[in-house]
N, C-alpha and C positions, 0 to 999 in steps of 0.2 A: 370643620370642612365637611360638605355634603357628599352621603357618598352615590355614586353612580352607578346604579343597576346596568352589569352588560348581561349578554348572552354570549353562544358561541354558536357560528354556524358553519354549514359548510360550505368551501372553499378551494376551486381547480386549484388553488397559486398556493396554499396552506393545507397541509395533510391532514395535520391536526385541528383545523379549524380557523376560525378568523374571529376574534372576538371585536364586536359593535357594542356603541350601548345599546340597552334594553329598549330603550325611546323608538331608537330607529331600525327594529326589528318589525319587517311586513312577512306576514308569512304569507302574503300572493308572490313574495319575491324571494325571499330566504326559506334557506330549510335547515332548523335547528341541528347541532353538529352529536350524535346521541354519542356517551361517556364510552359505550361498548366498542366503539369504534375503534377508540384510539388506543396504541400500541399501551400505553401507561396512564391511566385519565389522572392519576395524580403527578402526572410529570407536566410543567409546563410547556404551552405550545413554543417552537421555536423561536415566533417574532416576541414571543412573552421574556426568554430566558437575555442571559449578559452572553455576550461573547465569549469568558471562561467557561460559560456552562456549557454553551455550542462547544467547546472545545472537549468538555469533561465529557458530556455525552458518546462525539465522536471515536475517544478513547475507549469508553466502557463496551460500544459497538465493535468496536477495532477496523473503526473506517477508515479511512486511504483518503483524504482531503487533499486533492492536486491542486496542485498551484497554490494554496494557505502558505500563508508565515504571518511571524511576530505580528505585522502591518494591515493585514489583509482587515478589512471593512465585517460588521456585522453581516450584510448581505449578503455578500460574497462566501463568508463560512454558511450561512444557511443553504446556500445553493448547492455549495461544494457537499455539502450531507446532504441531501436531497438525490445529487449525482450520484452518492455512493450507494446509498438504497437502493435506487434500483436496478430492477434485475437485470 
């Protein structure tokens, strides 16, 4: 299997970044996302992790995720940590 060159850039909707392939990176339109930035550059980005991990993160933070249970949707846990950030 071929592998896929992405990058990461940055992203109103994603804190940590949005990663695209590499292909479809313009830099008249993107602005590469730089490793200093983010809280843990070796932590992956939220859209990147499983929903246990959204979970374990929230835990290790000691976030307050309103409205989450058993059920609740990938989306929905990344929003709900996103609410809890901020300040």
């Amino acid at each position: 299997m071929a592998k896929i060159n992405t990058v990461r850039i940055k992203s109103d909707a994603f804190e940590d970044g949005l990663v695209i392939n590499e292909s479809e990176y313009d830099p008249e339109v993107h602005e590469l996302f730089e490793a200093e930035e983010a809280e843990d550059p070796d932590r992956p980005s939220f859209d990147e992790m499983t929903v246990a991990q959204l979970r374990a993160y929230a835990e290790e933070k000691e976030l307050v995720l309103e409205g989450i249970n058993a059920a609740s949707s990938k989306a929905s846990v990344i929003s709900a940590i996103k609410k809890a950030l901020e300040p």
